[in-house]
N, C-alpha and C positions, 0 to 999 in steps of 0.2 A: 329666888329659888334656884341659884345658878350655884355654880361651886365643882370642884372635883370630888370625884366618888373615887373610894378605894373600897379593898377586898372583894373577895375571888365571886359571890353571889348577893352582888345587894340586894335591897328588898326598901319601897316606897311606902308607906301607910298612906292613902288617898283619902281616906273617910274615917273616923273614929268616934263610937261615941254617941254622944247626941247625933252630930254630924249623918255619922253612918244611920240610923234610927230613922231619921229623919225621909232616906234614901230606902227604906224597908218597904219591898214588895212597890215597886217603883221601878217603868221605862229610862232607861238613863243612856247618854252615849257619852263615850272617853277618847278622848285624842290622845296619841303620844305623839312627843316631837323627840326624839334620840339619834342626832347625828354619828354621835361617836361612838353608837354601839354599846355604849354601857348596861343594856338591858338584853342584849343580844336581838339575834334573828326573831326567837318565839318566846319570850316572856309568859311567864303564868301569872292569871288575873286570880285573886282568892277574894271568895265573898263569905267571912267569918259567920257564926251565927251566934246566936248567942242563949247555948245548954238543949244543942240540939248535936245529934250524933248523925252524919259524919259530922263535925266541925264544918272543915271546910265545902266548902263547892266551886271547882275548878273552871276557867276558861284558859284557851290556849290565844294568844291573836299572831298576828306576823307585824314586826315594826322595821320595813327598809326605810331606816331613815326617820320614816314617821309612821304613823298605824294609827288604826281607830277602831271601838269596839262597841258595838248594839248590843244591849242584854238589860232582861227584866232582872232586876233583883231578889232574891229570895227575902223571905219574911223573918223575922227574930235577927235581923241584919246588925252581927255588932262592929265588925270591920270591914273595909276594901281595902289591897293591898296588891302592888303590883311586883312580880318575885323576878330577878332577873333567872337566864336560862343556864345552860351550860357553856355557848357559845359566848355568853358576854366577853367584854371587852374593859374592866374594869380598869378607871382610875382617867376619862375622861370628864366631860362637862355632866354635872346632871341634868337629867331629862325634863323638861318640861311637861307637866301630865297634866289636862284639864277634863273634868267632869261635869255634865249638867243635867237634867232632867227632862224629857221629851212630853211633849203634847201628844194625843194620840191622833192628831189632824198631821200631826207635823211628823209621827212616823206612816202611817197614811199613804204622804206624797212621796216618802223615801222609798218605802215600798213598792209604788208605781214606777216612779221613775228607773228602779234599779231592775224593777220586774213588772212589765201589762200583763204577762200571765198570770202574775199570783196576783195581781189585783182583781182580775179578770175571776177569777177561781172566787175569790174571797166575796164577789157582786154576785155570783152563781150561787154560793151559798145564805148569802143573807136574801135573796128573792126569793129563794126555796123554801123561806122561814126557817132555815135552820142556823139561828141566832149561836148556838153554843160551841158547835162547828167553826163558824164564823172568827169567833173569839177565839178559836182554837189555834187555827190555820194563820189569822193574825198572828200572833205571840212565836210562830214556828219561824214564820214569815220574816219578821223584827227579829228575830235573833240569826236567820242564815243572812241578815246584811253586814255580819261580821265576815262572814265568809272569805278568805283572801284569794286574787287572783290566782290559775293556775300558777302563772309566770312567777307569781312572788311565793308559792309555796314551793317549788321548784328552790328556786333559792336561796329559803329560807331552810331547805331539806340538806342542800348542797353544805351550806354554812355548818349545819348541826355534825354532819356528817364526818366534817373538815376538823374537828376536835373530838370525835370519836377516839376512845383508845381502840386500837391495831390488834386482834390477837394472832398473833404469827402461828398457823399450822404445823406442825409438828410434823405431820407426813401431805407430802401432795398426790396423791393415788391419781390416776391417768385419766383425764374426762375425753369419751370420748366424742364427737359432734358427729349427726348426720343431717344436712340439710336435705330438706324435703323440697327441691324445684330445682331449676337450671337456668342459667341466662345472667342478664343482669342483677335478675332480682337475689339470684343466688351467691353473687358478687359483693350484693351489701351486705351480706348478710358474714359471709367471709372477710369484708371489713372489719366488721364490729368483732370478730372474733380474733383478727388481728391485735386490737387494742385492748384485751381484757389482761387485770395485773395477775390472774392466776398461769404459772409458767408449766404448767403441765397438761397440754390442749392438744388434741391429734382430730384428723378429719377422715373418718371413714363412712362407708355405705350401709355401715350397719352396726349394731351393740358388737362390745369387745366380744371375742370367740370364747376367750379364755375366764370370761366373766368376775374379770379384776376392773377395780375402778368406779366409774360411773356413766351415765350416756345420758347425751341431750338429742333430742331430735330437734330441730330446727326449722321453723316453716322458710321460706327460700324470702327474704326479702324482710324479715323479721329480724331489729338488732337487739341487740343486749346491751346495757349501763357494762361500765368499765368494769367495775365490780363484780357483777352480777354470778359469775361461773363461782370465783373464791367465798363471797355470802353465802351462795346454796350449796358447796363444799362444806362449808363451816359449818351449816346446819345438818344435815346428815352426819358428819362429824359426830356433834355434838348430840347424835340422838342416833346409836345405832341400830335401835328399833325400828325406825326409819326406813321407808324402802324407796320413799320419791318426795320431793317439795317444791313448789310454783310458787310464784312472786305474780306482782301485782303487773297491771302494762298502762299503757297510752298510746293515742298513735303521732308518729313523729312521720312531717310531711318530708320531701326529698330536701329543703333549704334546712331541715336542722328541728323547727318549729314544732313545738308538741302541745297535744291536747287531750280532751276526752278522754281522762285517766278513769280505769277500771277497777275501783277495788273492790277485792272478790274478799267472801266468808273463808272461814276455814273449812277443810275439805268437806264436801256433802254430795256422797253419790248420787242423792237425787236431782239435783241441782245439774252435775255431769250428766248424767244419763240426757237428760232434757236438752244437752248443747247450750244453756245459759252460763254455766261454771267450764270456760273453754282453758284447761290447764295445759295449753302449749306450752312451745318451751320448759318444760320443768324438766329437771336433775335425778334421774332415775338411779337408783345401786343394780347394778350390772347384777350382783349374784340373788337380785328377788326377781329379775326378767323370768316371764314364762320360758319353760323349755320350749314346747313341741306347739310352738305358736309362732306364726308369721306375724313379728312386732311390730314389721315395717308397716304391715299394710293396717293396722289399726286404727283407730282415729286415739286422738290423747287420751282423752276422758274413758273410753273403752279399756285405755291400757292402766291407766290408772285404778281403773275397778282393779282389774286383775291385782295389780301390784297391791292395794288396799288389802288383801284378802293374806299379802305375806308378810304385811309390815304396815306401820303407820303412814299417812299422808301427810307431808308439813303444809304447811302455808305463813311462806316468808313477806309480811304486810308491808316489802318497800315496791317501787315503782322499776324494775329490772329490767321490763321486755317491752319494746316498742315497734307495734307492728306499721304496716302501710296504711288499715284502713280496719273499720269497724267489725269484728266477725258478725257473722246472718244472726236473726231473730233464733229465740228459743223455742223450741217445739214444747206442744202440752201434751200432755203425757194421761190417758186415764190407765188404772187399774182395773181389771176384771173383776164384776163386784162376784162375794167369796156367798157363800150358802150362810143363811141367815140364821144368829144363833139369840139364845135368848138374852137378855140384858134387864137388869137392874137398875131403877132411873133414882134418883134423886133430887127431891125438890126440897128447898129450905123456901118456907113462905109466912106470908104474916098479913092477914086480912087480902085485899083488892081482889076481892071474886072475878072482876072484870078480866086482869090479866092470869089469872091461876085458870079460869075456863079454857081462855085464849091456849094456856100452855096441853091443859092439859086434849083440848081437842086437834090440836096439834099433832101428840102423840097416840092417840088414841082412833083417830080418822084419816090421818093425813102424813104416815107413816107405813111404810113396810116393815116389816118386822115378826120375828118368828117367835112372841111371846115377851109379853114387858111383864116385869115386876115392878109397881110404881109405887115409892115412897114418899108421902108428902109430909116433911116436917116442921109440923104448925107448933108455931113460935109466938104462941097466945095469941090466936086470931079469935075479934071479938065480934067482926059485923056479920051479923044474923044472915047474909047474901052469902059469904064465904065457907060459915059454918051449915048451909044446907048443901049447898056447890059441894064439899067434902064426905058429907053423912050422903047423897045420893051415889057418889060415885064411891062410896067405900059398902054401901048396896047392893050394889051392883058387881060387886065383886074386883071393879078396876084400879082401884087405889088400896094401901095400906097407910091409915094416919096414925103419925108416930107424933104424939105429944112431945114439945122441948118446950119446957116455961122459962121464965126469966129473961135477961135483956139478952139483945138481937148476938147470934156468933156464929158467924157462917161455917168457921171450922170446928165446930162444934155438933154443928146440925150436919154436916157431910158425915163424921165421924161416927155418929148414931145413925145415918141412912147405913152406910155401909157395913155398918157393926149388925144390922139387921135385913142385910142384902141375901138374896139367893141363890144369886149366879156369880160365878167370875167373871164375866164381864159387866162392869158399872161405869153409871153414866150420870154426872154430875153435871143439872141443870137449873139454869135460871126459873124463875118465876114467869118474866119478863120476854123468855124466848120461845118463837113460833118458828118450825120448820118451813120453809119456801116451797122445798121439792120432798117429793116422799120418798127416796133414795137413799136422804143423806146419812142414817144411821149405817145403813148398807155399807156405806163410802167408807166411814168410821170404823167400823168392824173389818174391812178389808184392809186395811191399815195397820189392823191389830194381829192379820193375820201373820206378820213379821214380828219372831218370837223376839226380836232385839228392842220391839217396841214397846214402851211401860205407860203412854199418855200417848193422846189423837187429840187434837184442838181444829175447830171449825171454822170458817169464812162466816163472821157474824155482820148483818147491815143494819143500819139505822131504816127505818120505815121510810126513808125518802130516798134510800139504795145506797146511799153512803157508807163506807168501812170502819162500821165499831173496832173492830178485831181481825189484825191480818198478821196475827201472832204476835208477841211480847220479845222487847229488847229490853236485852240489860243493859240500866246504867241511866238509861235515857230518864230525864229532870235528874230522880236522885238515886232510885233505885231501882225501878223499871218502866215503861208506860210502852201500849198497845201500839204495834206496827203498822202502818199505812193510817193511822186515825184520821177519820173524815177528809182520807184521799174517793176519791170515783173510782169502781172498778173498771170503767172504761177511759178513765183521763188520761192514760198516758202519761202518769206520773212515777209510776211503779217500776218500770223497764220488766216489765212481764211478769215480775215476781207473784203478784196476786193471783196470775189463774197456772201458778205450779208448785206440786206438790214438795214438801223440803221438811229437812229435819232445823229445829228449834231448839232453844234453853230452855222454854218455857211457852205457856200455853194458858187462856184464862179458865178457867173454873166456869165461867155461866154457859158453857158447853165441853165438856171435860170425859172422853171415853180411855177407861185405865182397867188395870185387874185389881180385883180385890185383894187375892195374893201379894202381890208388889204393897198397895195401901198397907197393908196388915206387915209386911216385913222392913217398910222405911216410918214405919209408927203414926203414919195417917200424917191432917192437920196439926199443927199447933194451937193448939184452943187457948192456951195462956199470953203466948204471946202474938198470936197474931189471927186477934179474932173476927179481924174484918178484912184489912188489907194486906196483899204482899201472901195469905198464905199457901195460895195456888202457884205463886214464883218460888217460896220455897220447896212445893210439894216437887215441884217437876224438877228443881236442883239436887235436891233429895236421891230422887229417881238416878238423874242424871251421873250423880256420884256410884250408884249402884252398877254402873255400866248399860244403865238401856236410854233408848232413843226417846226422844219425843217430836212427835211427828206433826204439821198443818197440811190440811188438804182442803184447796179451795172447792172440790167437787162437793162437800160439802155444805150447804148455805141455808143460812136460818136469817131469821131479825130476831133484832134485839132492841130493845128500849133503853136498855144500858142504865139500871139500877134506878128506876123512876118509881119502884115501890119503898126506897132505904131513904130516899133525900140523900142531903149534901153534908160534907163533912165543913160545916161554918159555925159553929158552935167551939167553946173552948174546951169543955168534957172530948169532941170530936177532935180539934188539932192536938190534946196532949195523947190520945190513943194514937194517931197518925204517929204522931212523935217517935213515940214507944215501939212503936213495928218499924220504923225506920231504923231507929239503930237497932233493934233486933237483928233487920235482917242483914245489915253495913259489919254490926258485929260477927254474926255468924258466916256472911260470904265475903266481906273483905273484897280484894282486888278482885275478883270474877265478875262481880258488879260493873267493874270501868275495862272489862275486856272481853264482853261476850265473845266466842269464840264464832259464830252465827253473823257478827256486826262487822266491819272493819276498823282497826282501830286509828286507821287515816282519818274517821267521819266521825260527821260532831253527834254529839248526846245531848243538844238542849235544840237543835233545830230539824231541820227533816231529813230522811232518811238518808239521802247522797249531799248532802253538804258538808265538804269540806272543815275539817279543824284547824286548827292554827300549826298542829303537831301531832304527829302518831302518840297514842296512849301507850302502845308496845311498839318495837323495832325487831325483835325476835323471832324466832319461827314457832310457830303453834300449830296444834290440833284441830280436831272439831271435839273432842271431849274437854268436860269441864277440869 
């Protein structure tokens, strides 16, 4: 297996075949051994499928020298394939690449060893009985022991970087710097801006007069990558809609040494407001500064609302600003709740009286509210318990039951609640979901009171307090899967995220508060192609594309049971529908899928929420719109 490789991106076939087949929906670990580079820094792992769209499904790893890579397999598995990078090195030795198949004992110990927390977490859940959790948090677990050191992503960034093409500036307009402290700390900080390769850098106490250029405020002891002033140049450049853009950070101790890299979303004023999105350092355009405003004395985030309101916010996802030390915790933030308006509820259901009671005394006792309109739409329910449950409360005046026959379609039966909805504000709900606090509609509707906003999604828990739902990533397995799942509200794993409010791509449907207007002008669900999954990620994309917000708010909190009335997609009629809405929705959103703009595209999509990839998915500056 040794030999010289030529041309400029080789590419390994690792599995093929029966081979591959064999390895389908299968624990596996892969060693590389590549001295010479010929795979580069960060290689891409593809796991072919076979007549499944997307085709491929991507991993990133890091190989100094030698790399190794943890990952479950997807199913319909027709190739592995290992793709050299851009950084390769071609026409040295070929790599040695070994593949085997793991025990689940023997990932187990790997897991412990490498992490007593997530062991520790994963014992916490299986004594809780919550076996499925369990097996969750496993498989999240098993795939961040891919994870590469900082140290080697670092250098593996450095390497990528190192063969980047150049694009030389046409104009260099005047940046100009104001550090914020005095002393020494203001000293290093003056270093690092000695050694930046942009030649057009002034030091003053305050934004240019003449509001030509750009300005950076500078915390006093805060450096910047070499780089760093020409990249966020460039980006501004390149988008002169633009009025400011931040990069990513870590802190670098006084010997050089760096760690606890930060990577932030793309801009979310809610995020700032809250001091958790802390956009120091960023590259401000001198001519979107407020006039008749003391800039100096603002904090970042304050200034950046302001500049948001003249121009776009970028967010440049490299590693540029490296401070002394960790900024403070993030403050929680409530909303004043707004005067309580009527709402339109939605229920798609099918027999289990048990849980449709649960729901509905939920909203009917154990809610505030200034008038429901409740629609339950029964999807040929046959047990005598459910059909009196319905005939008493539609007696009583509290329900309207809207008949849907035929087989189960959630975007179907949304589509008929809302088409026979009375209010503009409608509220698409589970079967399976029970309100915790009687507020949380309140919470909901105060959310909505921001006309930018087209969708509110809720902090949903599992009955033993665990997080069903702490908002939707794109991209995460293949096309999207639920945020913080079966983390703890209180674990300390979240870095505060779970108890503050932020804008989203996306939001689930089993608690879903939007207007009927918007449903009615982005043409509802998709009932054809996406009648079970994926159609709430489309709906909110939808949205999204229209220009409105979609919003989580943890003040919010219901449980959820999490589709314990539908079963499991384990049938083959169930994996080729799965199929079908997968590439629907790969065909219809394409790369927004592998770039939410909400995620960082530093961090992985098949393990948890802050683990590290092998390789940024983008290097460019972005938005927070889709």
């Amino acid at each position: 297996m040794r030999g010289d490789v030529e041309g400029a991106s080789p590419e390994f076939e690792i599995a093929v075949g029966e081979a591959a087949r064999l390895l389908s929906d299968r624990p596996i670990v892969m060693t590389v051994s590549d001295p010479d580079g010929v795979l580069g820094p960060s290689p891409v792992l593809e796991f072919l499928r076979h007549g499944r769209v997307p085709q491929s499904l991507c991993r990133r790893l890091v190989v100094r020298g030698r790399g190794r890579f943890f990952g479950w397999t997807p199913d319909d598995l027709a190739t592995i394939r290992i793709v050299a990078c851009a950084a390769a090195r071609p026409g040295g030795s070929r790599p040695v690449i070994r593949l085997r198949r793991l025990s689940l004992v023997e990932i187990g110990v790997r897991i412990g060893w490498a992490s007593p927390k997530a062991l520790s977490r994963l014992l916490r859940l299986f004594l809780a009985g919550n076996s499925k959790g369990a097996v969750f948090r496993f498989l999240r677990f098993f795939e961040g022991l891919s994870e590469p050191s900082y140290r080697d992503w670092i250098w593996a960034e450095a390497a990528r970087r190192g063969v980047e093409p150049v694009t030389a500036l046409t104009e260099t307009p005047p940046v100009t710097v104001t550090i914020a402290g005095n002393g020494a700390l203001a000293a290093l900080s003056r270093q690092s801006l000695a050694g930046q390769t942009y030649p057009a850098i002034r030091e003053s106490k305050g934004p240019p007069e003449d509001g030509r250029g750009f300005w950076l405020r500078l915390p006093a002891g805060t450096r910047l990558a070499a780089s760093a002033i020409a990249d966020m140049v460039q980006s501004l450049s390149d988008c002169p809609a633009a009025a400011a853009v931040y990069a990513d950070e870590d802190v670098m101790e006084k010997n050089g040494r760096r760690h606890s890299p930060f990577f932030k979303p793309a801009w979310d004023a809610l995020l700032a407001e809250a001091e958790w999105l802390r956009p120091d350092a960023a590259l401000m355009r001198a001519s979107a500064l407020p006039e008749a405003q003391d800039v100096i004395g603002l904090e970042s985030a304050a200034l950046l609302a302001r500049l948001a309101e003249r121009g776009t916010i970028l967010h440049l996802p490299r590693v540029l600003v490296h401070r002394q030390a960790l900024p403070s915790p993030s403050l929680t933030i409530k909303r004043p709740l707004p005067v309580l308006k009527p709402v339109s509820v939605i229920i798609p259901t099918r027999d289990r009286a048990d849980l449709l009671a649960a729901c509905l005394d939920g909203l009917l006792e154990k809610t505030r509210h200034a008038g429901l309109d409740i629609l339950v739409i029964d999807n040929d329910s046959r047990e005598q318990a459910t059909l009196e449950l319905m005939a008493r409360h539609e007696a009583a005046g509290q329900i309207r039951r809207v008949a849907m026959p035929g087989a189960f379609n959630f975007s179907r039966a949304c589509n008929l609640g809302i088409s026979a909805a009375r209010h503009e504000a409608v509220l698409l709900l589970n079967n399976d979901v029970e309100p915790l606090e009687d507020g949380w509609l309140a919470e909901m509707l105060g959310e909505m009171e921001d006309p930018h906003v087209g969708a509110v999604g809720s902090l949903l828990l599992f009955p033993d307090g665990y997080v069903q739902h702490g908002g939707v990533i794109l991209g995460h397995g293949s096309i999207a899967r639920h945020g913080f799942h079966f983390y703890h509200p209180d674990g300390g794993e979240d870095r505060g995220l779970l108890s503050l409010r932020r804008n989203l791509s996306a939001v689930t449907a089993a608690c879903l508060l939007t207007r009927r207007s918007l449903w009615q002008a982005v043409g509802g669900m998709n009932e054809e192609m996406l009648p079970v999954a994926f159609n709430d990620v489309d709906y909110c994309l939808k949205l999204r594309r229209q220009g409105a917000l979609i919003r989580w708010t943890p003040h919010a909190r219901l449980l959820h049971r999490e589709s314990v009335s539908r079963g499991r997609d384990n049938t083959e009629a169930k994996r080729q529908r799965f199929a079908a809405e997968e590439k629907y929705m790969f065909e219809t959103w394409g790369n927004l899928l592998l770039n939410d703009p909400c995620h960082n595209p530093n961090l992985s999509l098949s393990a948890g929420e802050f683990v590290l990839a092998g390789a940024p998915r983008q290097t460019t500056a972005r938005s927070g719109e889709c």
